[in-house]
PLY file of the C-alpha trace (Angstrom):
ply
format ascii 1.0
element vertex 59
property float x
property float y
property float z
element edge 58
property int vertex1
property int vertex2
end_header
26.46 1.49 1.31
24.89 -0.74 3.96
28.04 -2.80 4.47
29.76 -0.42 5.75
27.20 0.42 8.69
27.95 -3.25 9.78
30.50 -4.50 12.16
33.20 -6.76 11.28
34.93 -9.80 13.21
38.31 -9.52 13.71
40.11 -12.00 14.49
43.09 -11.54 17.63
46.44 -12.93 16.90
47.06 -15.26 20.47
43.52 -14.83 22.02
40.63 -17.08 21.85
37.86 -14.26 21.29
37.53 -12.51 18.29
36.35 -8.30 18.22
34.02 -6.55 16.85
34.86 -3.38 14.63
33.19 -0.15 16.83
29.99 1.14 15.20
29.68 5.01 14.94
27.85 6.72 17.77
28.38 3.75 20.10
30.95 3.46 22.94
32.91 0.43 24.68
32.25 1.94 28.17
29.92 -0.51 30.28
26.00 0.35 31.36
25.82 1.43 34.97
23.99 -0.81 36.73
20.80 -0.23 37.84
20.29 -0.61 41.70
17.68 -3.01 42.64
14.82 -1.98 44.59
12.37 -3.87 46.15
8.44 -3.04 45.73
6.28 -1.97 48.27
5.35 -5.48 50.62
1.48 -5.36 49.57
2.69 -5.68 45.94
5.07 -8.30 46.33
4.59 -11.83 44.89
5.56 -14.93 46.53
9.18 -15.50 44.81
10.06 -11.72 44.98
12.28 -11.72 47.91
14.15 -14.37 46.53
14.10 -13.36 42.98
15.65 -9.93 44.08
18.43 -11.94 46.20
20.07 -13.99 43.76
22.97 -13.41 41.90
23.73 -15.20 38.60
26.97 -17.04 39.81
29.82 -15.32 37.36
29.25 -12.23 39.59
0 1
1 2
2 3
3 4
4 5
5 6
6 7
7 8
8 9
9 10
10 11
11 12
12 13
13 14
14 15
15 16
16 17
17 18
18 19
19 20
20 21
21 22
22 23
23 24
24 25
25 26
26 27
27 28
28 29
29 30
30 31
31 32
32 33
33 34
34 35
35 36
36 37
37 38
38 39
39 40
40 41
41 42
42 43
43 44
44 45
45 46
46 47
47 48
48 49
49 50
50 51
51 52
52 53
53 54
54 55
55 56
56 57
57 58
């Protein structure tokens, strides 16, 4: 059945987020983050530079 593909809610006695039930062939363990590399100067636009140097402030 196709409901039981699906993830569930569940809800965390004491915590303000709720989880998510684990789907099968997934894992919790983060992405590894992709350095960031700058392109060669000739194909660089005008907001590249600073583009590439910000950092979303929650980092």
């Amino acid at each position: 059945m196709a409901d039981e593909e699906r993830q569930r809610i569940v809800r965390v006695a004491g915590s303000r987020r709720a989880q998510l039930t684990p789907v099968q062939g997934t894992t919790s363990e983060p992405h590894a983050r992709a350095d960031r590399k700058s392109p060669p100067k000739d194909e660089r636009g005008p907001n590249d530079e600073r583009m590439l140097g910000d950092v979303p402030p929650h980092y």
